[in-house]
Short mmCIF file of the C-alpha atoms (twelve columns), coordinates in Angstrom:
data_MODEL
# 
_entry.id   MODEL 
# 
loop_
_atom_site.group_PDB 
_atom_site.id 
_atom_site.type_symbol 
_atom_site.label_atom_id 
_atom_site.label_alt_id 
_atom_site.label_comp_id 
_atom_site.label_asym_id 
_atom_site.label_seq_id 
_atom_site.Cartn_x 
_atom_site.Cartn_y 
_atom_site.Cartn_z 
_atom_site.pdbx_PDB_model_num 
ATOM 1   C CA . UNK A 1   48.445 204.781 63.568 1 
ATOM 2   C CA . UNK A 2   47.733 200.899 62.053 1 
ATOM 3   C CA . UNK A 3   45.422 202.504 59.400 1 
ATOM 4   C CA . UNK A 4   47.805 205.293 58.347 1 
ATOM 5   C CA . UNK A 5   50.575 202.400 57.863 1 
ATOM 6   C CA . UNK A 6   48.070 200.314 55.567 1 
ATOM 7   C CA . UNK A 7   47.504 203.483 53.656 1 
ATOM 8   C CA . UNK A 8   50.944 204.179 52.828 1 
ATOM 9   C CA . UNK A 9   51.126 200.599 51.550 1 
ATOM 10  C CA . UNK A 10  48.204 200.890 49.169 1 
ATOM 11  C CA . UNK A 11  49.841 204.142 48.252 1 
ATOM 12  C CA . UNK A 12  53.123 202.538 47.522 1 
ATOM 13  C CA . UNK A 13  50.852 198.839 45.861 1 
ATOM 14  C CA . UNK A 14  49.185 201.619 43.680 1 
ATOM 15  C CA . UNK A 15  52.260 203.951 42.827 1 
ATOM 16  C CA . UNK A 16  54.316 200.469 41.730 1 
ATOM 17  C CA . UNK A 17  51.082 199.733 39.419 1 
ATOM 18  C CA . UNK A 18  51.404 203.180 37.836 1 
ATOM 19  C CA . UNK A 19  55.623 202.417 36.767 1 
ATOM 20  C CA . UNK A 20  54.764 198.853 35.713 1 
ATOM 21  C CA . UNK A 21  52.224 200.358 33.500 1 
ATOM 22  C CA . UNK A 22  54.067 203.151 32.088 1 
ATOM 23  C CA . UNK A 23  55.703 202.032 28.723 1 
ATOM 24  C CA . UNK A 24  59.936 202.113 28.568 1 
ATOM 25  C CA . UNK A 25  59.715 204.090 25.311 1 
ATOM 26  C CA . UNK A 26  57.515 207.096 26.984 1 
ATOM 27  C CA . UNK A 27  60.763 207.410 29.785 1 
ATOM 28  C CA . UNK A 28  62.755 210.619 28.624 1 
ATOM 29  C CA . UNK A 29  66.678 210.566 29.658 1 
ATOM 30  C CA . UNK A 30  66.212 213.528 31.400 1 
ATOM 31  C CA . UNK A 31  63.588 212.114 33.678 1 
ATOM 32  C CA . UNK A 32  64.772 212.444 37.554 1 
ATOM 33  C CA . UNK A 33  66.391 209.063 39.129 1 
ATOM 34  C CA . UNK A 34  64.379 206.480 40.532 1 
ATOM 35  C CA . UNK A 35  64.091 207.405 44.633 1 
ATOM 36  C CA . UNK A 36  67.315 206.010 46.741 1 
ATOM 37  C CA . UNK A 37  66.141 204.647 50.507 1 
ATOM 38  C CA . UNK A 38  63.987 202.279 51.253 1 
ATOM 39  C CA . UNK A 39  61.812 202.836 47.825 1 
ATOM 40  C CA . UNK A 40  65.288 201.244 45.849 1 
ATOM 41  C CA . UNK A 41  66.245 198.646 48.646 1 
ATOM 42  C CA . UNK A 42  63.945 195.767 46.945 1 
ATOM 43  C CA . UNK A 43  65.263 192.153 47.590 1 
ATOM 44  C CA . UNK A 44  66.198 190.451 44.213 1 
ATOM 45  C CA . UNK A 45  66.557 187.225 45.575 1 
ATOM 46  C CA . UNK A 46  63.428 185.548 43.927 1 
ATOM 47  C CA . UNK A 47  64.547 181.584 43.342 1 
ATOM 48  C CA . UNK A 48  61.060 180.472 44.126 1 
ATOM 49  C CA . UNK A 49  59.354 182.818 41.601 1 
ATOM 50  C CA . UNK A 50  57.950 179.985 39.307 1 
ATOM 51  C CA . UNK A 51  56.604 178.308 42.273 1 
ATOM 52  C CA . UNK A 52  55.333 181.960 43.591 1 
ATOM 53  C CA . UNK A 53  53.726 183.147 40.395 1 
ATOM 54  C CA . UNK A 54  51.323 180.060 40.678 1 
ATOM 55  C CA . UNK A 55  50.450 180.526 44.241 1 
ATOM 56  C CA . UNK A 56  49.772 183.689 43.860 1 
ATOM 57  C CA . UNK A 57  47.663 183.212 40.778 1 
ATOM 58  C CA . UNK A 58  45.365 180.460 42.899 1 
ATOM 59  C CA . UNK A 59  45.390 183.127 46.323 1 
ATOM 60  C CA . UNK A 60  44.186 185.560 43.563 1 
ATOM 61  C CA . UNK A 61  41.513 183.604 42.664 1 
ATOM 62  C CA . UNK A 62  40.911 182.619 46.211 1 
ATOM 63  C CA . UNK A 63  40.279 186.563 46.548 1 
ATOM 64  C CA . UNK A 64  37.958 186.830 43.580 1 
ATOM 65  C CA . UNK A 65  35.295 183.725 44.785 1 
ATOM 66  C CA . UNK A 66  35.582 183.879 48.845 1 
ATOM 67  C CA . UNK A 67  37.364 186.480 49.943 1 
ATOM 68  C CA . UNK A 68  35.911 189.683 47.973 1 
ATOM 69  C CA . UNK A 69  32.300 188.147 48.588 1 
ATOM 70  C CA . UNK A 70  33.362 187.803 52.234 1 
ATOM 71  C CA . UNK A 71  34.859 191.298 52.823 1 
ATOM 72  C CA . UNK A 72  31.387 192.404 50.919 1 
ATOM 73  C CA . UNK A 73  28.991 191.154 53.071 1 
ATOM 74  C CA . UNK A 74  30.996 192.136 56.520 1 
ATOM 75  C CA . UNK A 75  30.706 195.489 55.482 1 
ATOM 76  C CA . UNK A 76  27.307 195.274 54.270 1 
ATOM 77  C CA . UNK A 77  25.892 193.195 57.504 1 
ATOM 78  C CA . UNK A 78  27.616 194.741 60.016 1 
ATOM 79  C CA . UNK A 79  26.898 198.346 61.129 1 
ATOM 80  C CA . UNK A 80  30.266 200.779 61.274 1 
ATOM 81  C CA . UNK A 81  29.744 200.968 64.577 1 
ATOM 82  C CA . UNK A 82  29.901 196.742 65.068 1 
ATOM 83  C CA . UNK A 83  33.386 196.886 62.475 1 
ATOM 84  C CA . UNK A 84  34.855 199.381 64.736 1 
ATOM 85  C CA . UNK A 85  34.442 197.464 67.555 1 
ATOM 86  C CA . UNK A 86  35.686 194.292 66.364 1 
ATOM 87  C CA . UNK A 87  38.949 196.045 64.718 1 
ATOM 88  C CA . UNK A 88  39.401 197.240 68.447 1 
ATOM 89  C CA . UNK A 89  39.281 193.933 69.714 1 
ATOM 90  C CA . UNK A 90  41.358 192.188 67.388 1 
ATOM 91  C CA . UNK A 91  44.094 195.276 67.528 1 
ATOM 92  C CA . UNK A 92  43.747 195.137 71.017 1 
ATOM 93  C CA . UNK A 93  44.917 191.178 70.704 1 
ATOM 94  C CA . UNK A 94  48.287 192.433 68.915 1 
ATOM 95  C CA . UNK A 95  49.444 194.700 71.203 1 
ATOM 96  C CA . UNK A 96  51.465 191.030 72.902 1 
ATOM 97  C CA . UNK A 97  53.550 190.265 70.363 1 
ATOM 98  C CA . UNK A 98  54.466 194.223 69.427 1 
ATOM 99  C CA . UNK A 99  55.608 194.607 72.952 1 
ATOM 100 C CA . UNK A 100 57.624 191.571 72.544 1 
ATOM 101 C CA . UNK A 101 58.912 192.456 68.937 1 
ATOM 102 C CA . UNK A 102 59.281 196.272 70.468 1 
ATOM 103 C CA . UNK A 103 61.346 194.845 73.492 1 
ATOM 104 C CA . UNK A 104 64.075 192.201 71.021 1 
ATOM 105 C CA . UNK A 105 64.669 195.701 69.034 1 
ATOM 106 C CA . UNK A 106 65.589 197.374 72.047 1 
ATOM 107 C CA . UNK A 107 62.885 199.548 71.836 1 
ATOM 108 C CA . UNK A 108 61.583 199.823 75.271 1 
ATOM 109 C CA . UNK A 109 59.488 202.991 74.590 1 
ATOM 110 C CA . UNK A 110 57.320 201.449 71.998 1 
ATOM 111 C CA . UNK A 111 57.080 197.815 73.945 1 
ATOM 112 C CA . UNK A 112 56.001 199.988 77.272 1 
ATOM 113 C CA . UNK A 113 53.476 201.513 75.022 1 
ATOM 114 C CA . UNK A 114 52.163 198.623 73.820 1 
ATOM 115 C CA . UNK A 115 52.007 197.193 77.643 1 
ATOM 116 C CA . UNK A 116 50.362 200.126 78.550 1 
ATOM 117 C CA . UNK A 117 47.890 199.941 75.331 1 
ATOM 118 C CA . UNK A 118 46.943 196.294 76.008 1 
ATOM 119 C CA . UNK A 119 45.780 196.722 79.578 1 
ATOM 120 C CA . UNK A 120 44.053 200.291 79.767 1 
ATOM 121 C CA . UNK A 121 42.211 198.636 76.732 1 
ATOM 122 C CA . UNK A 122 41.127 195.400 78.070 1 
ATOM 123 C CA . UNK A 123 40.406 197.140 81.522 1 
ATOM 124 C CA . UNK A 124 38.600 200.166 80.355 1 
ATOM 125 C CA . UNK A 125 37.809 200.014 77.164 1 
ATOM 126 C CA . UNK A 126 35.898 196.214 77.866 1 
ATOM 127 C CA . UNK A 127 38.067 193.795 76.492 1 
ATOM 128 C CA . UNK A 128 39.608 196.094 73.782 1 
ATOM 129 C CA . UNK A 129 35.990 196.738 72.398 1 
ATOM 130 C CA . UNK A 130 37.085 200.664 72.703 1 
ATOM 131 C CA . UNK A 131 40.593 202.150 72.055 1 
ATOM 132 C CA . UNK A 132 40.833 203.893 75.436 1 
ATOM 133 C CA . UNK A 133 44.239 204.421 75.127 1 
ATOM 134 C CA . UNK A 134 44.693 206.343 71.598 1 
ATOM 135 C CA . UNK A 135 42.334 208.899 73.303 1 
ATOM 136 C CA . UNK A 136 45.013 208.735 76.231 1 
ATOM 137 C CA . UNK A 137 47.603 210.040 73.755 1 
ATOM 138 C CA . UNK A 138 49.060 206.606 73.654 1 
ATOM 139 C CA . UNK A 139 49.726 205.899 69.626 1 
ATOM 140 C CA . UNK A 140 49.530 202.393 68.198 1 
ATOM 141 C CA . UNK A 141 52.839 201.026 66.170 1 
ATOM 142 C CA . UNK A 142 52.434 197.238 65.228 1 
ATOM 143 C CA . UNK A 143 55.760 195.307 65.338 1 
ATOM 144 C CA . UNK A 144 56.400 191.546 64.506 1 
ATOM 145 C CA . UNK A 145 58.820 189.328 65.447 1 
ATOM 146 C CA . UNK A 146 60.245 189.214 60.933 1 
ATOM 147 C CA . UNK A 147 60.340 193.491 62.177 1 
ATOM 148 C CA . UNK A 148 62.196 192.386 65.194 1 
ATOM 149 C CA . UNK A 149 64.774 190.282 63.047 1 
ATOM 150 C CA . UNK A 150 65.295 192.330 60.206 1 
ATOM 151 C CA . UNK A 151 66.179 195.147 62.728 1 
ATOM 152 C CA . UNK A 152 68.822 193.108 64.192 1 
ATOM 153 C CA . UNK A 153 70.312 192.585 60.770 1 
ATOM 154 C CA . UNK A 154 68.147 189.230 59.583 1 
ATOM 155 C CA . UNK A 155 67.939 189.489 55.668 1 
ATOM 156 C CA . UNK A 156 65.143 189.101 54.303 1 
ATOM 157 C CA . UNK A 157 65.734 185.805 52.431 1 
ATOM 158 C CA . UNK A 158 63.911 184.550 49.239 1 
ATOM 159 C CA . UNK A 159 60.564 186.006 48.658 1 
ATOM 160 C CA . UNK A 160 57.641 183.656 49.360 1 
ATOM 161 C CA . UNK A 161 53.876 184.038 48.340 1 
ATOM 162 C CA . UNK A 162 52.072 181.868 50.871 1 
ATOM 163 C CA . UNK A 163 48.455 180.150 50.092 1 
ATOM 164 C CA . UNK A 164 45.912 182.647 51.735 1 
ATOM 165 C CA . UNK A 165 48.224 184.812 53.413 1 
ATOM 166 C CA . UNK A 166 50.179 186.251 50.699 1 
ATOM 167 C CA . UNK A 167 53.133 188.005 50.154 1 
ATOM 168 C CA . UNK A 168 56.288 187.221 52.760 1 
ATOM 169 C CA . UNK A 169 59.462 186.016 53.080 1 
ATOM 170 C CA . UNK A 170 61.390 183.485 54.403 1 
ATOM 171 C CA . UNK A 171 63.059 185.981 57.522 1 
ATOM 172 C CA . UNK A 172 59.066 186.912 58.005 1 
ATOM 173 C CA . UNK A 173 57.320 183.511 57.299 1 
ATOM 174 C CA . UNK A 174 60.073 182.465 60.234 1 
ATOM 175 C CA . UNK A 175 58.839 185.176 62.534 1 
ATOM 176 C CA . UNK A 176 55.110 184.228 62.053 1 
ATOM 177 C CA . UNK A 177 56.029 180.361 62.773 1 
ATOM 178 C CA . UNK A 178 57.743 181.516 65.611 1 
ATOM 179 C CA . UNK A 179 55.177 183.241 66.866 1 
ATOM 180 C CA . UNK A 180 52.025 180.408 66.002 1 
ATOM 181 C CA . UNK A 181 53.732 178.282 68.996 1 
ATOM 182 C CA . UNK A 182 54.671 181.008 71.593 1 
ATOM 183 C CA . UNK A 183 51.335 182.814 71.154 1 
ATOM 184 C CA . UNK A 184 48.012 181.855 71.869 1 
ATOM 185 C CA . UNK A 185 46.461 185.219 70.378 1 
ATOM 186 C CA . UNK A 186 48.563 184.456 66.839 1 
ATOM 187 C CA . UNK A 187 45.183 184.121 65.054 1 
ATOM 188 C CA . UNK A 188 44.811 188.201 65.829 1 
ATOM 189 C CA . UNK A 189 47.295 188.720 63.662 1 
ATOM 190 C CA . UNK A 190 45.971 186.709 60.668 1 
ATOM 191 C CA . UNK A 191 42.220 188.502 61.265 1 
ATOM 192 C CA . UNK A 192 43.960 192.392 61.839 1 
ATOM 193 C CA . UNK A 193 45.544 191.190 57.959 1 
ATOM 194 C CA . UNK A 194 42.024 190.738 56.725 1 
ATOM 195 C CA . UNK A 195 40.241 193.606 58.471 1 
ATOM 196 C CA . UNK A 196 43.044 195.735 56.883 1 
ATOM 197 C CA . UNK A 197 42.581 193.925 53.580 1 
ATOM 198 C CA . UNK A 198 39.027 194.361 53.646 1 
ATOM 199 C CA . UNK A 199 39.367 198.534 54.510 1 
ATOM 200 C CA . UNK A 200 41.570 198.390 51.395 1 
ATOM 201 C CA . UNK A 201 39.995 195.675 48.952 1 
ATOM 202 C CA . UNK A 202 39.131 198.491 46.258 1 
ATOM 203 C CA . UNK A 203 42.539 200.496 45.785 1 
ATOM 204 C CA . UNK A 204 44.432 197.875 45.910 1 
ATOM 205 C CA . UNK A 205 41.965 195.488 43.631 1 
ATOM 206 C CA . UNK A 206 42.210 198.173 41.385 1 
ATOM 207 C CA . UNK A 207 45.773 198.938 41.422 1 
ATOM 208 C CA . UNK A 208 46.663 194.988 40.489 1 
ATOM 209 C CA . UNK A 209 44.271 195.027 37.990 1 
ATOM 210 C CA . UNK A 210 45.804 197.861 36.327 1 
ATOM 211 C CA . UNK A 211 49.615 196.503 36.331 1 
ATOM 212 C CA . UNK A 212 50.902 194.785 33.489 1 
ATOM 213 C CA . UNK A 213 53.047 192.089 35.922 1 
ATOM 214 C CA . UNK A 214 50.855 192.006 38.960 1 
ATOM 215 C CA . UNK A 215 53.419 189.462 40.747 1 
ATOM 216 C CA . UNK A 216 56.065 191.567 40.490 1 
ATOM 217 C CA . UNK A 217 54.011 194.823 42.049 1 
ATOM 218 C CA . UNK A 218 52.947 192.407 44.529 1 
ATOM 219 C CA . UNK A 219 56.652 191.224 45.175 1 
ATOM 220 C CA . UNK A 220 58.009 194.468 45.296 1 
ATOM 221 C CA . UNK A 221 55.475 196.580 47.302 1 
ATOM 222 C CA . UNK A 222 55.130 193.777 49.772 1 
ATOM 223 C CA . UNK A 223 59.423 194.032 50.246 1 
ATOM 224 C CA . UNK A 224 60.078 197.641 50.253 1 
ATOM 225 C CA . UNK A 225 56.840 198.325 52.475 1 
ATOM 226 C CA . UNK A 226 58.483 195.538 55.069 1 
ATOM 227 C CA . UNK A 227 61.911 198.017 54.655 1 
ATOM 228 C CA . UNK A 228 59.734 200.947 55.676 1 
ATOM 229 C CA . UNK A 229 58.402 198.955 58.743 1 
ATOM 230 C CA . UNK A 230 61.885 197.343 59.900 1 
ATOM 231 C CA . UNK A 231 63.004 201.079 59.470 1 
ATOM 232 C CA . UNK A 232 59.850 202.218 61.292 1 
ATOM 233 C CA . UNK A 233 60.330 205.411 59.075 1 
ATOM 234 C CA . UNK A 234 62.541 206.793 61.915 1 
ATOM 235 C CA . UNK A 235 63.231 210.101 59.686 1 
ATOM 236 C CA . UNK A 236 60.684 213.083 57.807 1 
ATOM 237 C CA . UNK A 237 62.711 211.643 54.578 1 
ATOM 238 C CA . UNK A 238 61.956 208.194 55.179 1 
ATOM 239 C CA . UNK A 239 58.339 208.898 55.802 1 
ATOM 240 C CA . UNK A 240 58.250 211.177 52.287 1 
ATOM 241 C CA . UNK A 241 59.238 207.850 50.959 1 
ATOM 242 C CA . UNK A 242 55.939 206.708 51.684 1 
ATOM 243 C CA . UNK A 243 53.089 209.337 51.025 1 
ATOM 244 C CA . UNK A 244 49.845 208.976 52.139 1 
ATOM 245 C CA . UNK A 245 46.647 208.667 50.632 1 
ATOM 246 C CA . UNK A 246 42.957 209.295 50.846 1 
ATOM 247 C CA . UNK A 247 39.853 206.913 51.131 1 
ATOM 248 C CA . UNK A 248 36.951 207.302 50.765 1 
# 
Protein backbone atom coordinates (compact mmCIF):
# COMPACT_ATOMS: atom_id res chain seq x y z
CA UNK A 1 0.00 0.00 0.00
CA UNK A 2 3.13 2.67 0.99
CA UNK A 3 4.66 1.95 -2.49
CA UNK A 4 1.44 2.37 -4.50
CA UNK A 5 1.02 5.91 -2.61
CA UNK A 6 4.72 6.97 -3.65
CA UNK A 7 3.80 5.95 -7.14
CA UNK A 8 0.89 8.04 -7.51
CA UNK A 9 3.09 10.92 -6.34
CA UNK A 10 5.78 10.44 -8.95
CA UNK A 11 2.85 10.08 -11.27
CA UNK A 12 1.35 13.33 -10.24
CA UNK A 13 5.64 15.07 -9.78
CA UNK A 14 5.88 13.79 -13.46
CA UNK A 15 2.33 14.76 -14.91
CA UNK A 16 2.95 18.57 -13.28
CA UNK A 17 6.46 18.44 -15.29
CA UNK A 18 4.61 17.60 -18.51
CA UNK A 19 1.97 21.11 -18.05
CA UNK A 20 4.93 23.25 -16.92
CA UNK A 21 6.59 22.20 -20.04
CA UNK A 22 3.88 22.51 -22.44
CA UNK A 23 4.02 26.06 -24.07
CA UNK A 24 0.67 28.57 -23.40
CA UNK A 25 0.48 29.21 -27.16
CA UNK A 26 0.11 25.25 -28.08
CA UNK A 27 -3.28 25.34 -25.44
CA UNK A 28 -6.41 25.35 -27.86
CA UNK A 29 -9.71 27.07 -26.25
CA UNK A 30 -11.44 24.10 -26.74
CA UNK A 31 -9.10 22.05 -24.65
CA UNK A 32 -11.13 20.30 -21.59
CA UNK A 33 -10.85 22.25 -18.03
CA UNK A 34 -8.12 21.72 -15.80
CA UNK A 35 -9.38 18.65 -13.21
CA UNK A 36 -11.62 20.09 -10.10
CA UNK A 37 -10.80 17.99 -6.59
CA UNK A 38 -7.93 17.64 -5.03
CA UNK A 39 -5.73 18.05 -8.46
CA UNK A 40 -7.10 22.13 -8.36
CA UNK A 41 -7.03 22.54 -4.45
CA UNK A 42 -3.18 23.82 -4.52
CA UNK A 43 -2.32 26.26 -1.60
CA UNK A 44 -1.29 29.74 -3.04
CA UNK A 45 -0.06 30.98 0.02
CA UNK A 46 3.75 31.07 -0.89
CA UNK A 47 5.26 34.31 1.23
CA UNK A 48 8.46 32.45 1.82
CA UNK A 49 9.06 31.60 -1.88
CA UNK A 50 12.32 33.72 -2.26
CA UNK A 51 13.64 32.16 0.78
CA UNK A 52 12.25 28.58 -0.62
CA UNK A 53 13.59 28.83 -4.13
CA UNK A 54 17.17 29.02 -2.55
CA UNK A 55 16.76 26.17 -0.23
CA UNK A 56 15.58 24.20 -2.54
CA UNK A 57 18.24 25.03 -5.08
CA UNK A 58 21.12 24.02 -2.24
CA UNK A 59 18.78 20.53 -1.16
CA UNK A 60 18.99 20.06 -4.99
CA UNK A 61 22.42 20.13 -5.06
CA UNK A 62 22.62 18.28 -1.83
CA UNK A 63 20.80 15.47 -4.04
CA UNK A 64 23.17 15.69 -6.97
CA UNK A 65 26.75 15.20 -4.71
CA UNK A 66 25.49 12.92 -1.58
CA UNK A 67 22.35 11.85 -1.92
CA UNK A 68 22.13 10.33 -5.65
CA UNK A 69 25.70 8.74 -4.97
CA UNK A 70 24.21 7.43 -1.72
CA UNK A 71 20.90 5.98 -3.04
CA UNK A 72 23.45 4.43 -5.87
CA UNK A 73 25.55 2.49 -3.92
CA UNK A 74 22.60 1.10 -1.42
CA UNK A 75 21.16 -0.37 -4.28
CA UNK A 76 24.25 -1.52 -5.77
CA UNK A 77 25.79 -3.05 -2.30
CA UNK A 78 22.96 -4.38 -0.92
CA UNK A 79 21.21 -7.49 -2.34
CA UNK A 80 17.14 -6.99 -3.01
CA UNK A 81 16.67 -9.33 -0.65
CA UNK A 82 18.84 -7.12 2.28
CA UNK A 83 16.62 -3.66 0.86
CA UNK A 84 13.51 -5.54 1.43
CA UNK A 85 14.26 -6.33 4.69
CA UNK A 86 15.37 -3.11 5.89
CA UNK A 87 12.19 -1.25 4.21
CA UNK A 88 10.28 -3.83 6.50
CA UNK A 89 11.96 -2.76 9.43
CA UNK A 90 11.86 0.79 9.06
CA UNK A 91 7.91 0.55 7.88
CA UNK A 92 7.45 -1.60 10.61
CA UNK A 93 8.85 1.51 12.95
CA UNK A 94 5.90 3.80 11.48
CA UNK A 95 3.16 1.86 12.14
CA UNK A 96 3.26 4.13 16.05
CA UNK A 97 2.65 7.26 14.94
CA UNK A 98 -0.11 6.09 12.04
CA UNK A 99 -2.05 4.49 14.78
CA UNK A 100 -1.82 7.63 16.67
CA UNK A 101 -2.49 9.97 13.59
CA UNK A 102 -5.31 7.13 12.58
CA UNK A 103 -6.84 7.39 16.20
CA UNK A 104 -6.90 11.92 16.39
CA UNK A 105 -8.90 11.43 12.87
CA UNK A 106 -11.28 9.27 14.41
CA UNK A 107 -10.34 6.58 12.41
CA UNK A 108 -10.27 3.67 14.67
CA UNK A 109 -10.27 1.04 11.84
CA UNK A 110 -7.07 2.16 10.31
CA UNK A 111 -5.27 2.95 13.94
CA UNK A 112 -6.44 -0.84 15.02
CA UNK A 113 -4.79 -1.87 11.86
CA UNK A 114 -1.83 -0.30 12.39
CA UNK A 115 -1.79 -1.80 16.18
CA UNK A 116 -2.37 -4.95 14.82
CA UNK A 117 0.43 -4.42 11.93
CA UNK A 118 3.10 -3.29 14.44
CA UNK A 119 2.93 -6.29 16.74
CA UNK A 120 2.22 -9.43 14.42
CA UNK A 121 5.32 -7.80 12.68
CA UNK A 122 7.71 -7.38 15.43
CA UNK A 123 6.47 -10.79 16.94
CA UNK A 124 6.45 -12.88 13.87
CA UNK A 125 7.91 -11.40 11.32
CA UNK A 126 11.41 -10.77 13.75
CA UNK A 127 11.40 -7.33 14.55
CA UNK A 128 9.51 -6.16 11.37
CA UNK A 129 12.32 -7.83 9.20
CA UNK A 130 9.15 -9.60 7.32
CA UNK A 131 5.69 -8.02 6.62
CA UNK A 132 3.72 -10.84 8.27
CA UNK A 133 0.81 -8.97 8.39
CA UNK A 134 0.18 -7.74 4.58
CA UNK A 135 0.19 -11.56 3.92
CA UNK A 136 -2.52 -11.61 6.83
CA UNK A 137 -4.72 -9.40 4.64
CA UNK A 138 -3.89 -6.54 6.89
CA UNK A 139 -3.07 -3.41 4.31
CA UNK A 140 -0.58 -0.70 5.24
CA UNK A 141 -1.93 3.18 5.13
CA UNK A 142 0.76 5.64 6.57
CA UNK A 143 -0.78 8.61 8.46
CA UNK A 144 1.05 11.60 10.18
CA UNK A 145 0.18 13.72 12.71
CA UNK A 146 0.18 17.24 9.55
CA UNK A 147 -2.62 14.15 7.99
CA UNK A 148 -4.16 14.10 11.36
CA UNK A 149 -4.49 18.05 11.45
CA UNK A 150 -5.40 18.84 8.13
CA UNK A 151 -8.29 16.29 8.59
CA UNK A 152 -9.56 18.14 11.47
CA UNK A 153 -9.63 21.30 9.41
CA UNK A 154 -5.74 22.63 10.05
CA UNK A 155 -4.80 24.64 6.80
CA UNK A 156 -2.06 24.02 5.42
CA UNK A 157 -0.21 27.32 6.04
CA UNK A 158 2.69 28.83 3.94
CA UNK A 159 4.64 26.39 1.96
CA UNK A 160 8.11 25.61 3.32
CA UNK A 161 11.10 23.79 1.55
CA UNK A 162 13.17 22.50 4.46
CA UNK A 163 17.18 21.82 4.16
CA UNK A 164 17.37 17.96 3.45
CA UNK A 165 13.93 17.11 3.93
CA UNK A 166 12.20 19.01 1.34
CA UNK A 167 9.00 20.05 0.46
CA UNK A 168 6.35 20.82 3.58
CA UNK A 169 4.46 23.17 5.18
CA UNK A 170 4.07 24.96 8.09
CA UNK A 171 0.61 22.70 9.37
CA UNK A 172 3.11 19.57 8.40
CA UNK A 173 6.59 20.89 9.53
CA UNK A 174 4.33 21.38 12.98
CA UNK A 175 3.21 17.78 12.92
CA UNK A 176 6.81 16.43 12.37
CA UNK A 177 8.11 18.74 15.41
CA UNK A 178 5.44 17.43 17.27
CA UNK A 179 6.19 14.23 16.72
CA UNK A 180 10.49 14.50 17.11
CA UNK A 181 9.65 14.96 21.04
CA UNK A 182 6.75 12.45 21.63
CA UNK A 183 8.45 9.74 19.55
CA UNK A 184 11.45 7.93 20.02
CA UNK A 185 11.10 5.98 16.55
CA UNK A 186 10.71 9.70 14.66
CA UNK A 187 13.98 8.96 12.80
CA UNK A 188 11.77 5.97 10.91
CA UNK A 189 10.03 8.39 9.40
CA UNK A 190 12.92 10.50 8.00
CA UNK A 191 14.71 6.95 6.66
CA UNK A 192 10.99 5.42 5.14
CA UNK A 193 11.34 9.28 3.14
CA UNK A 194 14.66 8.20 1.75
CA UNK A 195 14.02 4.52 1.05
CA UNK A 196 10.97 5.87 -0.90
CA UNK A 197 13.14 8.55 -2.48
CA UNK A 198 15.68 6.19 -3.40
CA UNK A 199 12.83 3.52 -5.14
CA UNK A 200 11.91 6.70 -7.04
CA UNK A 201 15.27 8.74 -7.64
CA UNK A 202 14.98 8.20 -11.59
CA UNK A 203 11.26 9.33 -12.47
CA UNK A 204 11.23 11.85 -10.44
CA UNK A 205 15.07 13.09 -11.29
CA UNK A 206 13.88 13.01 -14.58
CA UNK A 207 10.63 14.64 -14.30
CA UNK A 208 12.39 17.94 -12.51
CA UNK A 209 14.84 17.98 -14.95
CA UNK A 210 12.41 18.23 -17.63
CA UNK A 211 10.18 21.22 -16.06
CA UNK A 212 10.81 24.60 -17.00
CA UNK A 213 10.08 25.96 -13.07
CA UNK A 214 11.14 22.96 -11.09
CA UNK A 215 10.15 24.86 -7.68
CA UNK A 216 6.93 25.36 -8.61
CA UNK A 217 6.33 21.41 -9.74
CA UNK A 218 7.96 20.72 -6.58
CA UNK A 219 5.57 23.17 -4.64
CA UNK A 220 2.62 22.05 -6.20
CA UNK A 221 2.94 18.21 -6.40
CA UNK A 222 4.23 18.16 -2.88
CA UNK A 223 0.59 20.25 -1.81
CA UNK A 224 -1.98 18.58 -3.82
CA UNK A 225 -0.34 15.01 -3.14
CA UNK A 226 -0.65 16.04 0.87
CA UNK A 227 -4.67 16.87 -0.25
CA UNK A 228 -4.86 13.35 -1.63
CA UNK A 229 -3.40 11.92 1.68
CA UNK A 230 -5.49 14.19 4.23
CA UNK A 231 -8.40 12.97 1.89
CA UNK A 232 -6.99 9.43 2.01
CA UNK A 233 -8.67 9.18 -1.52
CA UNK A 234 -11.86 8.04 0.31
CA UNK A 235 -13.77 7.86 -3.26
CA UNK A 236 -13.02 5.78 -7.00
CA UNK A 237 -13.04 9.65 -8.26
CA UNK A 238 -10.62 10.82 -5.89
CA UNK A 239 -8.32 7.95 -6.54
CA UNK A 240 -8.72 8.65 -10.65
CA UNK A 241 -7.29 11.88 -9.51
CA UNK A 242 -4.22 10.19 -8.92
CA UNK A 243 -3.31 7.42 -11.56
CA UNK A 244 -0.81 5.08 -11.12
CA UNK A 245 2.24 4.27 -12.75
CA UNK A 246 4.74 1.64 -13.68
CA UNK A 247 8.47 1.01 -12.66
CA UNK A 248 10.62 -0.69 -13.75
Amino acid sequence: MHGSIRLRFVSLVAGLCLLSATPWSSVSAEDPPPPAGPLAQVTDSDPLEPINRITSEVNNGLRTLFINPMSEFYEKIIPPGGQSTFENVISNLTEPLTALSSLLQGDMENAGKATQRFFINTTVGLAGTMDRASEMGIEHRKEDLGQAAGANGVPPGPHLVLPLIGPSNLRDASGDIVNFFINPLSIANTADSAVGYSQNREPLNAAREGALDPYVVERDAYEQYRVYQVQNASTEDEADDFPEIELE
